[in-house]
C-alpha positions as CSV (number, residue, x, y, z in Angstrom):
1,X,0.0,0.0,0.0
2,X,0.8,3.7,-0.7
3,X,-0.2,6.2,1.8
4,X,-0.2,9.7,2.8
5,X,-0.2,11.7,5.9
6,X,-0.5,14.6,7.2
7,X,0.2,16.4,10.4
8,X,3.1,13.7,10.8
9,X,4.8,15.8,13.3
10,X,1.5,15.7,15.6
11,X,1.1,12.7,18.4
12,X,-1.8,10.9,16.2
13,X,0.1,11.6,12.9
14,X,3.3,10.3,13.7
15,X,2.0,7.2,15.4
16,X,0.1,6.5,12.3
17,X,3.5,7.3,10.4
18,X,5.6,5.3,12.8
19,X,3.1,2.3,12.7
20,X,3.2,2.4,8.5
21,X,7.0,2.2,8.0
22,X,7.1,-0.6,10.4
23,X,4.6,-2.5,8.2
24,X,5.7,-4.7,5.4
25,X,2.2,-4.5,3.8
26,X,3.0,-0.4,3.7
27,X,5.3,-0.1,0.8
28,X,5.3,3.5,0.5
29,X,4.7,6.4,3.2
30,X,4.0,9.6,1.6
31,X,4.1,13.2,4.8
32,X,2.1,16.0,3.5
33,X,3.6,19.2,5.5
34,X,4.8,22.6,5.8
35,X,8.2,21.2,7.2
36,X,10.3,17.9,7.6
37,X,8.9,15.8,10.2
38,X,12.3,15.1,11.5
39,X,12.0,11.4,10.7
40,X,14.6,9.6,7.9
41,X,13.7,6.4,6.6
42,X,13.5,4.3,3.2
43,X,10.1,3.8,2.8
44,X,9.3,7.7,3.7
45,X,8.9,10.5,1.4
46,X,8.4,14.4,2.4
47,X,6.5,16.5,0.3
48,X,7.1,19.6,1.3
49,X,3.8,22.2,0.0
50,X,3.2,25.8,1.7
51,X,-0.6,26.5,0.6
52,X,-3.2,24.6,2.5
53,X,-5.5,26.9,0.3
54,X,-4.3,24.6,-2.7
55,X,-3.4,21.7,-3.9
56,X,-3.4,22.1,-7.7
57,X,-0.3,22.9,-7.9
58,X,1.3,18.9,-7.1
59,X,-2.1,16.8,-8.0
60,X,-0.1,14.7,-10.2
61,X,2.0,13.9,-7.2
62,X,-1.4,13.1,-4.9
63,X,-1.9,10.0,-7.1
64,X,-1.9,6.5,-6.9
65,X,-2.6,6.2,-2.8
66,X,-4.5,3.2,-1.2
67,X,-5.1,5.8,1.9
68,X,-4.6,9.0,3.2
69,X,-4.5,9.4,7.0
70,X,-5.7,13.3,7.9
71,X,-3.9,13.7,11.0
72,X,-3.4,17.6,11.1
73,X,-5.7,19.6,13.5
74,X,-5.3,22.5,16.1
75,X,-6.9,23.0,19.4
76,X,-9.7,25.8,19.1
77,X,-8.4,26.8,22.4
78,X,-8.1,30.9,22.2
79,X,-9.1,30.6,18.6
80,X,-11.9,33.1,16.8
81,X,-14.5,30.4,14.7
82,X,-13.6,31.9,11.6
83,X,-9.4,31.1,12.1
84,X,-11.0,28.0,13.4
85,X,-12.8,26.9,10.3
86,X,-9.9,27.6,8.0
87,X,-7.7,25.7,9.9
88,X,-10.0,22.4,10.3
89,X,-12.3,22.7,7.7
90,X,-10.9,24.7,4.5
91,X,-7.2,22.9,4.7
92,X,-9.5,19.8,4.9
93,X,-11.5,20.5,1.7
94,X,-9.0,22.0,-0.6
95,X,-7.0,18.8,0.3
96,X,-10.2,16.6,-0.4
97,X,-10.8,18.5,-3.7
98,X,-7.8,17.2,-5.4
99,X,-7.0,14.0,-3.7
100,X,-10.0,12.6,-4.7
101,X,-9.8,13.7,-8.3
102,X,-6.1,12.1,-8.0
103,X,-6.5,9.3,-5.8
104,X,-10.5,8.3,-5.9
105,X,-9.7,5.0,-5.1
106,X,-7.9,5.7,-1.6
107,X,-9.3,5.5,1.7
108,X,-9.6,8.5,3.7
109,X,-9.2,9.0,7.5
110,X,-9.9,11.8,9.4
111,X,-8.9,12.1,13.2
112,X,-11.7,14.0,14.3
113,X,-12.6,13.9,18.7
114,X,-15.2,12.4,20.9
115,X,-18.0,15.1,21.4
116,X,-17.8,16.1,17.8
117,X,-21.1,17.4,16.5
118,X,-22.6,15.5,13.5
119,X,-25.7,17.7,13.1
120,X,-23.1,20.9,12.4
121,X,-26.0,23.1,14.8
122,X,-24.8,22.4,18.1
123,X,-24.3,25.2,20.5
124,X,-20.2,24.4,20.8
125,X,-17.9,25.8,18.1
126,X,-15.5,23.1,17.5
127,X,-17.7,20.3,17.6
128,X,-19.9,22.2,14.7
129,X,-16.4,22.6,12.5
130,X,-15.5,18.9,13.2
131,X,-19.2,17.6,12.9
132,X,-18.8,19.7,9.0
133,X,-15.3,17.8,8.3
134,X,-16.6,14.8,9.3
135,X,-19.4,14.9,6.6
136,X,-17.1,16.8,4.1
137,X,-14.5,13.4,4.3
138,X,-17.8,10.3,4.5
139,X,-19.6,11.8,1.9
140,X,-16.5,12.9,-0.4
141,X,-16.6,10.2,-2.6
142,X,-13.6,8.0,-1.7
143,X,-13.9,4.2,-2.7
144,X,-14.0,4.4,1.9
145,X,-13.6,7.2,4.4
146,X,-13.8,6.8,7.8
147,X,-13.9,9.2,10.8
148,X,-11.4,8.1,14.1
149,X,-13.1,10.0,17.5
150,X,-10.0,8.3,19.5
151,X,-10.8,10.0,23.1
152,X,-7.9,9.4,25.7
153,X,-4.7,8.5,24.1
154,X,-1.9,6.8,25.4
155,X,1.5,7.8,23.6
156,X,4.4,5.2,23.3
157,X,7.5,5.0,21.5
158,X,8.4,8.4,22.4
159,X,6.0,10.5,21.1
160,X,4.7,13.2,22.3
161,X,1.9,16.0,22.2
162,X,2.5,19.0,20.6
163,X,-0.4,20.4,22.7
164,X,1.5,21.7,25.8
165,X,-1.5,20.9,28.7
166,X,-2.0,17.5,27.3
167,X,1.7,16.8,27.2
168,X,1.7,17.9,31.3
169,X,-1.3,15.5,32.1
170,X,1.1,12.5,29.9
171,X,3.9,13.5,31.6
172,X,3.1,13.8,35.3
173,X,-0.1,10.9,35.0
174,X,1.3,9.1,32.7
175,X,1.1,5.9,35.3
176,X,-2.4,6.5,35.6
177,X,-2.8,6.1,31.4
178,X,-1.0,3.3,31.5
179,X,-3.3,1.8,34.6
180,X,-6.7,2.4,32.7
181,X,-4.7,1.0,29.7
182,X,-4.3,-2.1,31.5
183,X,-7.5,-2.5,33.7
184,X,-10.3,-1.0,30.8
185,X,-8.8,-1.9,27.6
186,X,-11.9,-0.8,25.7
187,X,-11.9,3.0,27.6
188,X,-8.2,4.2,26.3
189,X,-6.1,3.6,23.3
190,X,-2.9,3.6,22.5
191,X,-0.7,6.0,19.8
192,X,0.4,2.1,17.9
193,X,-3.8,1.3,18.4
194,X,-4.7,4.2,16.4
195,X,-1.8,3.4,13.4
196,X,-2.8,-0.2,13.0
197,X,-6.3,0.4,13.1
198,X,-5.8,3.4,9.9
199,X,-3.9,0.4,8.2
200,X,-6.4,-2.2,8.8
201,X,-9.1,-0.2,7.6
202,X,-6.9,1.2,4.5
203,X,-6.5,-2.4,3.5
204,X,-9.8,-3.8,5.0
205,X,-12.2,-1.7,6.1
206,X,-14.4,-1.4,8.4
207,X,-18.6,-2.3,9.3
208,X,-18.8,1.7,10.4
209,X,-17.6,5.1,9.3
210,X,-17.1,6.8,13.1
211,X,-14.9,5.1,14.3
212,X,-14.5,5.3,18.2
213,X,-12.1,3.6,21.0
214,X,-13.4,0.0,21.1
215,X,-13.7,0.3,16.9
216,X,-9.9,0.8,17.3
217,X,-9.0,-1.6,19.7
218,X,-10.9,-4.1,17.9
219,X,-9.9,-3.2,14.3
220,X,-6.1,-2.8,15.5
221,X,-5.8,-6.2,17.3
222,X,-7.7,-7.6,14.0
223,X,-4.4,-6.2,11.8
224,X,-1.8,-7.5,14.3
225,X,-3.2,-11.1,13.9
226,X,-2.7,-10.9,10.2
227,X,0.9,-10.3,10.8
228,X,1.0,-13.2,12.8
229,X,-0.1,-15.9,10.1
């Protein structure tokens, strides 16, 4: 499989890129970004492309992907609705536009959050904006598209969250992450959860389109046995 991410520097996006280039089945991991994600490996190629606003400019380059894994996203914390939107929805779209033009037959994933508003008229902000780029992505006409609300994450392999008041609670309860992790499997997932369950639905898919932390768990434990056989 061939597949691109974005937001690879991010806690969700490098755990799916991380997870990918330890995959034999992934032959190809494509970063979408700004900047280098600071990673170096054979199977990983950096596409480096300023505008968010558009993609024309290197379609030819966003074909021929079995998935693309939409990792980027901000905290609306402190954030007016319109810089907001732009950030999670219009990036989102413009991407959308010409991926699926260029890669129709990829699935797309988009890492969305528990509480997200599918109805786009709910009283908070950020659950409207994610409920709108949750629609945009199911109904944009990939052969699959799926929406990931992953809810408490546990990070391993070193990563870490960009977000500096999520990276305090992982740093100073980190033991209590790991606790839940162990005693409620189904209530927290892990940052190598949420990359084997992208690449099990990529290859696979999956009987829903939200997909939330026991859909992970399950759908990530169904890919590891494959590697097994």
């Amino acid at each position: 499989m061939r597949i691109l991410i974005t937001g690879a520097s991010g806690m969700v996006g490098k755990a799916a890129l991380l997870q990918c280039l330890e995959d034999e089945k992934v032959k190809e991991v494509v970063s979408l970004g700004r900047s280098k994600c600071g990673i170096r490996h054979p199977k990983l190629v950096e596409l480096i492309h300023s505008d968010f606003n558009n993609f024309n400019a290197i379609s030819h380059q966003l074909s021929g992907f079995d998935g693309c894994f939409y990792c980027m996203g901000v905290s609306a914390a402190g954030l007016q609705e319109e810089e907001y939107y732009k950030l999670t929805y219009t990036f989102l779209n413009q991407l959308i536009e010409t991926l699926v033009k260029s890669s129709p037959q990829a699935c797309m994933i988009y890492v969305s959050g528990e509480g997200t508003d599918s109805s786009e008229k709910g009283r908070l902000m950020w659950a409207r904006v994610k409920g709108k780029a949750e629609n945009r992505v199911l109904n944009a006409g990939f052969r699959s598209a799926f929406a990931f609300r992953p809810g408490m994450i546990l990070p391993l392999k070193g990563i870490r969250s960009k977000t500096p008041l999520y990276q305090f609670f992982y740093t100073y309860l980190g033991w209590l992450f790991r606790f839940i992790y162990a005693v409620f499997p189904k209530s927290i997932v892990s940052t190598s959860d949420v990359g084997d369950s992208m690449i099990e639905l990529a290859e696979s898919g999956y009987e829903k389109t939200i997909i939330r932390p026991a859909d992970i768990k399950t759908s990530a434990e169904r890919h590891r046995n494959k590697l097994k056989l």
